[in-house]
C-alpha positions as CSV (number, residue, x, y, z in Angstrom):
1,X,74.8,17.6,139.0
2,X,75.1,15.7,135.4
3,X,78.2,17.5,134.8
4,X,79.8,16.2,137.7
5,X,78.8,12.6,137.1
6,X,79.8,12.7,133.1
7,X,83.6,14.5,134.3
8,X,84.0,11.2,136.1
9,X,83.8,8.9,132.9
10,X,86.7,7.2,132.5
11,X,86.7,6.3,129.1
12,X,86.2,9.3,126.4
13,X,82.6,8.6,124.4
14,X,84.1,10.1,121.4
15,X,88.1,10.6,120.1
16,X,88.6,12.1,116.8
17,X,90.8,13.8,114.6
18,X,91.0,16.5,112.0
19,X,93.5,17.1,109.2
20,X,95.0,20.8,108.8
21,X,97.6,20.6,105.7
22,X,99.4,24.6,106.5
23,X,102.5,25.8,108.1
24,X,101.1,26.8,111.0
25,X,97.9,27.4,112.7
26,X,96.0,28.5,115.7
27,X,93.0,27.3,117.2
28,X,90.4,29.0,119.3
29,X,87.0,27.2,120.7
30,X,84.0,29.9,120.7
31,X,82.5,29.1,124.5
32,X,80.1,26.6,124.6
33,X,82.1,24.0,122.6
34,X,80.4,23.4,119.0
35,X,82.4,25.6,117.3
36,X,86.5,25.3,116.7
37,X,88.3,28.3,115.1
38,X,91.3,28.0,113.1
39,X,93.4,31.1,112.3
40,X,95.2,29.9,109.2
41,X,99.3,31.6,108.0
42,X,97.2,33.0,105.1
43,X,95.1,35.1,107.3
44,X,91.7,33.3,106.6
45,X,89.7,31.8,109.3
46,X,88.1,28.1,108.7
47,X,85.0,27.2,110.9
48,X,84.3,23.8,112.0
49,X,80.8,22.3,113.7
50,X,82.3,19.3,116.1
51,X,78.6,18.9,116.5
52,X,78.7,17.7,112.8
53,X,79.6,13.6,112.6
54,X,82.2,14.4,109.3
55,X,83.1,18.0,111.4
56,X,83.2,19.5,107.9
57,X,84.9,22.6,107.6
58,X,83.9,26.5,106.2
59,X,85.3,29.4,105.1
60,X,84.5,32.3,107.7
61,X,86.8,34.5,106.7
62,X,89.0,35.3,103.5
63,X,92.7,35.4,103.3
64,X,94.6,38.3,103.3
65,X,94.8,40.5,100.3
66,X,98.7,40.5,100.6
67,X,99.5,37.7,102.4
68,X,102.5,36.7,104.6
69,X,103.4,33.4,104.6
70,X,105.9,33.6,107.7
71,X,103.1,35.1,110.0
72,X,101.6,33.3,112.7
73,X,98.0,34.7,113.1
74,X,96.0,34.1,116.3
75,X,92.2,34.9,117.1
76,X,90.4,36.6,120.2
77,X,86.3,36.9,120.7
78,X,84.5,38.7,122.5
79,X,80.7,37.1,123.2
80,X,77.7,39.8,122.7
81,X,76.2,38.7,126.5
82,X,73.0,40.8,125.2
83,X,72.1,38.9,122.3
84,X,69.3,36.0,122.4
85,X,71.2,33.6,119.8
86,X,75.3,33.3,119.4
87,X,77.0,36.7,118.5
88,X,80.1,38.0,118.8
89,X,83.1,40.0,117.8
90,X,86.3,38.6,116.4
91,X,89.8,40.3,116.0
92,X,92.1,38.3,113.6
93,X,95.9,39.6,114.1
94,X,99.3,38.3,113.4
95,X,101.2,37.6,116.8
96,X,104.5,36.4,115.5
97,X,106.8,35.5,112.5
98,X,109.2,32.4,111.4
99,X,111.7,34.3,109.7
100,X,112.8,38.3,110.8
101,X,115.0,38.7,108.0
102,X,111.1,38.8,105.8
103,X,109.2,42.1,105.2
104,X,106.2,42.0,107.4
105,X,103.1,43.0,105.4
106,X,99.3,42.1,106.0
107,X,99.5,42.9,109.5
108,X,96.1,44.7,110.1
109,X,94.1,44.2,112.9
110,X,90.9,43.2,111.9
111,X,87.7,43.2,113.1
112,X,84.3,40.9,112.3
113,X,81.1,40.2,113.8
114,X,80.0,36.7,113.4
115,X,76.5,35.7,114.3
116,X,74.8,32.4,114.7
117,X,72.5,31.3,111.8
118,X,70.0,28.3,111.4
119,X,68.7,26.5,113.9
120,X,69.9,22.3,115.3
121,X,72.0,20.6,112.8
122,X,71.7,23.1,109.9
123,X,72.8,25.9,112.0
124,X,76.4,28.1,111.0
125,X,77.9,31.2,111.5
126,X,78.2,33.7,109.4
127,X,80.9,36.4,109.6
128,X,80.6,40.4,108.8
129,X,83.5,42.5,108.2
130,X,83.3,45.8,110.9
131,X,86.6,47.3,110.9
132,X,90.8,47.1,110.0
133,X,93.5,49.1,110.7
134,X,97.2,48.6,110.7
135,X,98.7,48.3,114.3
136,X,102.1,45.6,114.0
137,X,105.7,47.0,114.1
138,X,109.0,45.3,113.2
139,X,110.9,43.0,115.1
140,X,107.7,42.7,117.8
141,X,105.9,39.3,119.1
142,X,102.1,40.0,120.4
143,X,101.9,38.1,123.3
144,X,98.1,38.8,124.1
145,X,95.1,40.5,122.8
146,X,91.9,41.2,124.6
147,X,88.8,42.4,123.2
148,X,85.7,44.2,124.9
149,X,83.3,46.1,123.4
150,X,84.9,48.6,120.9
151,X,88.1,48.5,123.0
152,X,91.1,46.3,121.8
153,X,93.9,45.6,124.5
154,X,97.2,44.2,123.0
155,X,100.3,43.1,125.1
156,X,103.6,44.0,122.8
157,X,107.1,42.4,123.3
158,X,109.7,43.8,121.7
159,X,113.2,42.1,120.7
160,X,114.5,44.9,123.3
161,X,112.7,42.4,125.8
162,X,110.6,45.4,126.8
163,X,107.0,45.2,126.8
164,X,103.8,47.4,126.4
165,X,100.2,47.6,126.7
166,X,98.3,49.3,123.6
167,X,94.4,49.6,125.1
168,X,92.8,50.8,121.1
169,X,89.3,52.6,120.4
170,X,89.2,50.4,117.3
171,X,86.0,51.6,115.8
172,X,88.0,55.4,115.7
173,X,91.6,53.9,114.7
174,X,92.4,54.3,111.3
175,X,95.9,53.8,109.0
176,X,96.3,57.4,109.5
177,X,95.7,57.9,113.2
178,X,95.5,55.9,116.4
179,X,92.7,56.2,119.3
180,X,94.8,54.9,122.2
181,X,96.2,54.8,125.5
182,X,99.4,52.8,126.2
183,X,100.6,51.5,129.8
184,X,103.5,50.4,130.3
185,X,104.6,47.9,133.1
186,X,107.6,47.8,135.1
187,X,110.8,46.5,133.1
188,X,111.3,43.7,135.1
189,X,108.0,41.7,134.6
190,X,107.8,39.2,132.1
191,X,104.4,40.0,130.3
192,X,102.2,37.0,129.4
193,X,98.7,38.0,129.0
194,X,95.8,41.0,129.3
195,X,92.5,41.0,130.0
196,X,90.1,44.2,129.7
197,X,87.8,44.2,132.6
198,X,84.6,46.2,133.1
199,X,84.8,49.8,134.5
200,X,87.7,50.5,132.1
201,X,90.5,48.1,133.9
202,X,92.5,45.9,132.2
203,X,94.3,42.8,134.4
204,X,98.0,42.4,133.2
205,X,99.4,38.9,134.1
206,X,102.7,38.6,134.1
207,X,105.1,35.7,135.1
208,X,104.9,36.2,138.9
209,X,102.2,38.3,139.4
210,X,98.7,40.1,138.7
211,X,98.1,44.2,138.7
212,X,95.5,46.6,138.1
213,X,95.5,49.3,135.6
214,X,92.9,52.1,135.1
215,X,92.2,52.5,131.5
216,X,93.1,56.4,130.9
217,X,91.0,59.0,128.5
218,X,92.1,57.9,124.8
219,X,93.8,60.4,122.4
220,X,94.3,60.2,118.7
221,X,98.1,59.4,118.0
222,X,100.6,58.9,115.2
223,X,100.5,55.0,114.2
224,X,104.2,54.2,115.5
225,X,105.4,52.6,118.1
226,X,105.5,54.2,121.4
227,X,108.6,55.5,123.3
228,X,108.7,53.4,126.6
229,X,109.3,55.9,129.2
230,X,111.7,55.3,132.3
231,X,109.0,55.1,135.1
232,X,106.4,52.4,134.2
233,X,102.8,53.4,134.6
234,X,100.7,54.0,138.1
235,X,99.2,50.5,139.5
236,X,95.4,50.3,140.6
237,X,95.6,47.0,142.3
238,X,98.8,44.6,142.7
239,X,96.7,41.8,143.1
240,X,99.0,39.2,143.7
241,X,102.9,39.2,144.0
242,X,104.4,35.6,144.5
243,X,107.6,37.3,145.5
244,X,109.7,34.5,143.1
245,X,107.4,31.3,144.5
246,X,105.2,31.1,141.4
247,X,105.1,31.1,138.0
248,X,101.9,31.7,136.1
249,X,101.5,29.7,133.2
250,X,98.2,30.4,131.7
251,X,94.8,32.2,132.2
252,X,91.0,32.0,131.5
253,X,88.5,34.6,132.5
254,X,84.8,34.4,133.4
255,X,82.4,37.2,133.1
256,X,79.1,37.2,135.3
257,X,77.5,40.3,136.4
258,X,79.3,41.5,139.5
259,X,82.5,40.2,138.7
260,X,85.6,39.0,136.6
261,X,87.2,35.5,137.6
262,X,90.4,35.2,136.4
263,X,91.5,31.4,136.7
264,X,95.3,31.1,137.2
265,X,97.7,28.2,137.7
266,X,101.2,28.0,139.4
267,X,103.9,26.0,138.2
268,X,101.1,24.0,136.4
269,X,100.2,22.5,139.9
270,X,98.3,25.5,141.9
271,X,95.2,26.6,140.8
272,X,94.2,30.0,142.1
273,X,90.6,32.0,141.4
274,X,91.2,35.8,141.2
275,X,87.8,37.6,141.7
276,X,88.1,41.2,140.5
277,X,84.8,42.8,140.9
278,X,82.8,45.2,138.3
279,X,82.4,48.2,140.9
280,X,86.1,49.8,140.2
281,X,86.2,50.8,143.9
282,X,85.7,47.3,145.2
283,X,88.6,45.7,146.3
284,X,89.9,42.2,144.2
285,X,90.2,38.7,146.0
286,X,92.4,35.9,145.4
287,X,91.3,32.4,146.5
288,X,93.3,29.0,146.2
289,X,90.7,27.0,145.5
290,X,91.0,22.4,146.1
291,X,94.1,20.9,147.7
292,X,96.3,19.6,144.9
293,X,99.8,17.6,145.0
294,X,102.9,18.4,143.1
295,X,102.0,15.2,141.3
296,X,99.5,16.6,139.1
297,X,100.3,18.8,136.0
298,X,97.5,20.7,134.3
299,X,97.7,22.1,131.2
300,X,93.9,23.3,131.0
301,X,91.8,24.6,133.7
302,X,88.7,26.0,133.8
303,X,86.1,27.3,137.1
304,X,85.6,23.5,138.1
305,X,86.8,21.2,136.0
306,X,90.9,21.1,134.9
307,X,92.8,18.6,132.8
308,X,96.2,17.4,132.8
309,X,98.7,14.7,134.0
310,X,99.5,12.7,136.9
311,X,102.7,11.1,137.5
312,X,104.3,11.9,133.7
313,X,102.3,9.2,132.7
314,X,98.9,9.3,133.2
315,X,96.2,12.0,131.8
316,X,93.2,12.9,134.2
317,X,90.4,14.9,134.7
318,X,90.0,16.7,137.7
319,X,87.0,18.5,139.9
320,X,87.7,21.2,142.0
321,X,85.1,22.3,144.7
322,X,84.9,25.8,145.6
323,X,84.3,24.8,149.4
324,X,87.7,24.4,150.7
325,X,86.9,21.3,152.7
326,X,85.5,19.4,149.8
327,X,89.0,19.3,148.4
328,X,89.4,17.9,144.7
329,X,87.8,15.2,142.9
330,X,90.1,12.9,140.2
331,X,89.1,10.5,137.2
332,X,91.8,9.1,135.2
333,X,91.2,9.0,131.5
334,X,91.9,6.3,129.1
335,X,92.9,7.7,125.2
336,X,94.4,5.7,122.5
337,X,94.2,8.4,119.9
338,X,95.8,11.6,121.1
339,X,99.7,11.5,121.0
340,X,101.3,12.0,124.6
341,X,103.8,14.8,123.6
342,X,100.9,16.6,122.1
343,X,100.0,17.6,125.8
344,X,103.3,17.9,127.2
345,X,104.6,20.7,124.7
346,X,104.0,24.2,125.7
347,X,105.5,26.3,123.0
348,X,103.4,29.0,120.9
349,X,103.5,26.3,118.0
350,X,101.8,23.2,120.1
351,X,100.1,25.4,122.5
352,X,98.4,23.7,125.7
353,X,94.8,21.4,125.1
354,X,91.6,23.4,125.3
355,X,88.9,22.7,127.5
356,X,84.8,23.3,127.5
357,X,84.2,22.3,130.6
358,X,80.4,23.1,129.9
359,X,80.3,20.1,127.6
360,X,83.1,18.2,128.5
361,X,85.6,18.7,125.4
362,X,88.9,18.6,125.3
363,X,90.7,20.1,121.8
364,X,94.5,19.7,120.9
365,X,97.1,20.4,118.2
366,X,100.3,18.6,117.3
367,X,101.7,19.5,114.1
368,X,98.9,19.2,111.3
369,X,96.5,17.3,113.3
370,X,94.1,18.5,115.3
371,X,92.4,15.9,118.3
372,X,88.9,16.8,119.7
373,X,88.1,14.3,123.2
374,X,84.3,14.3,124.1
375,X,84.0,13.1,127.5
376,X,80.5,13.8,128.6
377,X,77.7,11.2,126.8
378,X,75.7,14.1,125.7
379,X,75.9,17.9,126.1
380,X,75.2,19.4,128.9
381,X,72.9,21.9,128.8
């Protein structure tokens, strides 16, 4: 296939750079790859077209009435598979804060619907506000937020080092009231990330493993944060327990029509596919898919196509067949630009690259500057 022959370029076709002057920042890259999202500390959203030579930058979305400078805010979007042109729902929310000795105010959790205006190089997106309501306690860090359809899931740590799951009804959540169901995993996991799945499931991941919960029947509820109960809440599936040999350090998730792929890697060197299928009653899979060597470390990975390091020293690209005799495919890649400790942090604040593997682009953050790698000649389509 094309994509296969432009992953093994060597030398990147485009490197470049954008300048973000703000305390802090998160990025998120609508799938597909034109688009790059930036969650800004005051609670705007900036929009910029890397299909755009100058990659010029727009307002999508306002900042916060009352903003607060010491929150970090964070973006998740949820792609409308039914439309014929780009749509989807956003939820902008504040995950974390710089200094806990600071009132936290402007913590809403809101909701827009951006669609996909224009057509080739005059094309934009344009962003409609749907819904807000106030959902962030004190002395909390929101490790996760999934959204899917008019349900919100949000994974909660507390400075107890407890954690919980809020699954919201967002459209029926108001300042006053709450439309929600709340699981709660066992004490000893140490929460990372959700994923709502079709059938009402949501995935959680945690450190060492991956369960199952059923989503239960939603009731309205006081706006405060629940009590965590002794007994953590009933388990569909435990997909996957590494029994203390693994450590997951980050997920993506596919969506086709019979199934959810969950794409998981251990110790940054294992890459495991989790197939969790639509029909509730169906039983979830878990395949290790390539042979990789503890000398690789990846710090993006997508269904085929990863990026990472080899050796400490060298950054590559890497193809991974799904037939487990094919093995995996390497290409080392050459960049002058992109500063090394940009990839090798992992912290919330220079969070791992991002990768379209569709069109071959690679996105990362160090401090105010933002590095975008093409590595294919010309998208893919």
């Amino acid at each position: 296939r094309s994509a296969d022959k432009e992953w093994e370029i060597t030398n990147p076709v485009r490197e470049r750079s954008i300048f973000l002057d703000y305390k802090t920042y998160t990025l998120t890259m609508v799938p597909g790859g034109r688009w790059l999202l930036a969650a800004l500390s005051d609670g705007s959203v900036l929009c910029y077209d890397l299909e755009d030579p100058d990659m010029r930058s727009t307002v999508l979305t306002p900042p916060r009435d009352d903003p607060n400078g010491d929150l970090i805010y964070d973006l998740t979007v949820d792609i409308d598979q039914s439309n014929a042109t780009l749509s989807f729902c956003m939820v902008n929310y504040p995950s974390d804060y710089f200094n806990l000795a600071q009132p936290v105010t402007g913590c809403d959790l809101t909701i827009w619907r951006i669609n996909l205006r224009g057509h080739g190089s005059s094309a934009y997106l344009e962003a409609h506000f749907l819904h807000s309501f106030p959902a962030t306690e004190l002395s909390t860090t929101i490790l996760s937020v999934s959204l899917s359809g008019d349900l919100l899931a949000r994974l909660v740590y507390t400075s107890q080092f407890r954690s919980y799951i809020e699954v919201f009804d967002w459209r029926a959540s108001t300042a006053l009231v709450h439309r929600r169901t709340v699981i709660f995993p066992k004490r000893t996991e140490r929460p990372y990330s959700v994923v709502l799945l079709p059938g009402r499931q949501l995935a959680f991941v945690s450190i060492r493993n991956v369960t199952v919960y059923d989503i239960d029947i939603m009731a309205d509820d006081r706006p405060i944060a629940p009590i965590i109960p002794q007994s953590p809440s009933e388990v569909r599936w435990a997909l996957f327990d590494s029994d203390g040999d693994f450590v997951f350090q980050h997920h993506q998730s596919s969506l086709d029509t019979k199934a959810v792929t969950l794409v998981l890697t251990s110790n940054h060197r294992m890459i495991y596919h989790l197939t969790i299928p639509h029909n509730s009653d169906s039983t979830p899979h878990l395949v290790h898919h390539g042979k990789t060597t503890q000398e690789y470390c990846f710090y993006m990975v997508g269904r085929e196509k990863a990026f990472g390091e080899k050796d400490k020293s060298t950054l590559v690209k890497v193809g991974m067949a799904h037939e487990p005799d094919l093995g995996t495919t390497e290409c080392e890649l050459n960049v002058s630009r992109i500063p090394k400790m940009s990839l090798q942090s992992q912290s919330r604040y220079f969070p791992p690259p991002i990768l379209s593997e569709d069109i071959g682009r690679i996105v990362t953050k160090m401090d105010s500057h933002v590095f975008i790698l093409d590595t294919y000649r010309s998208p893919v389509m």
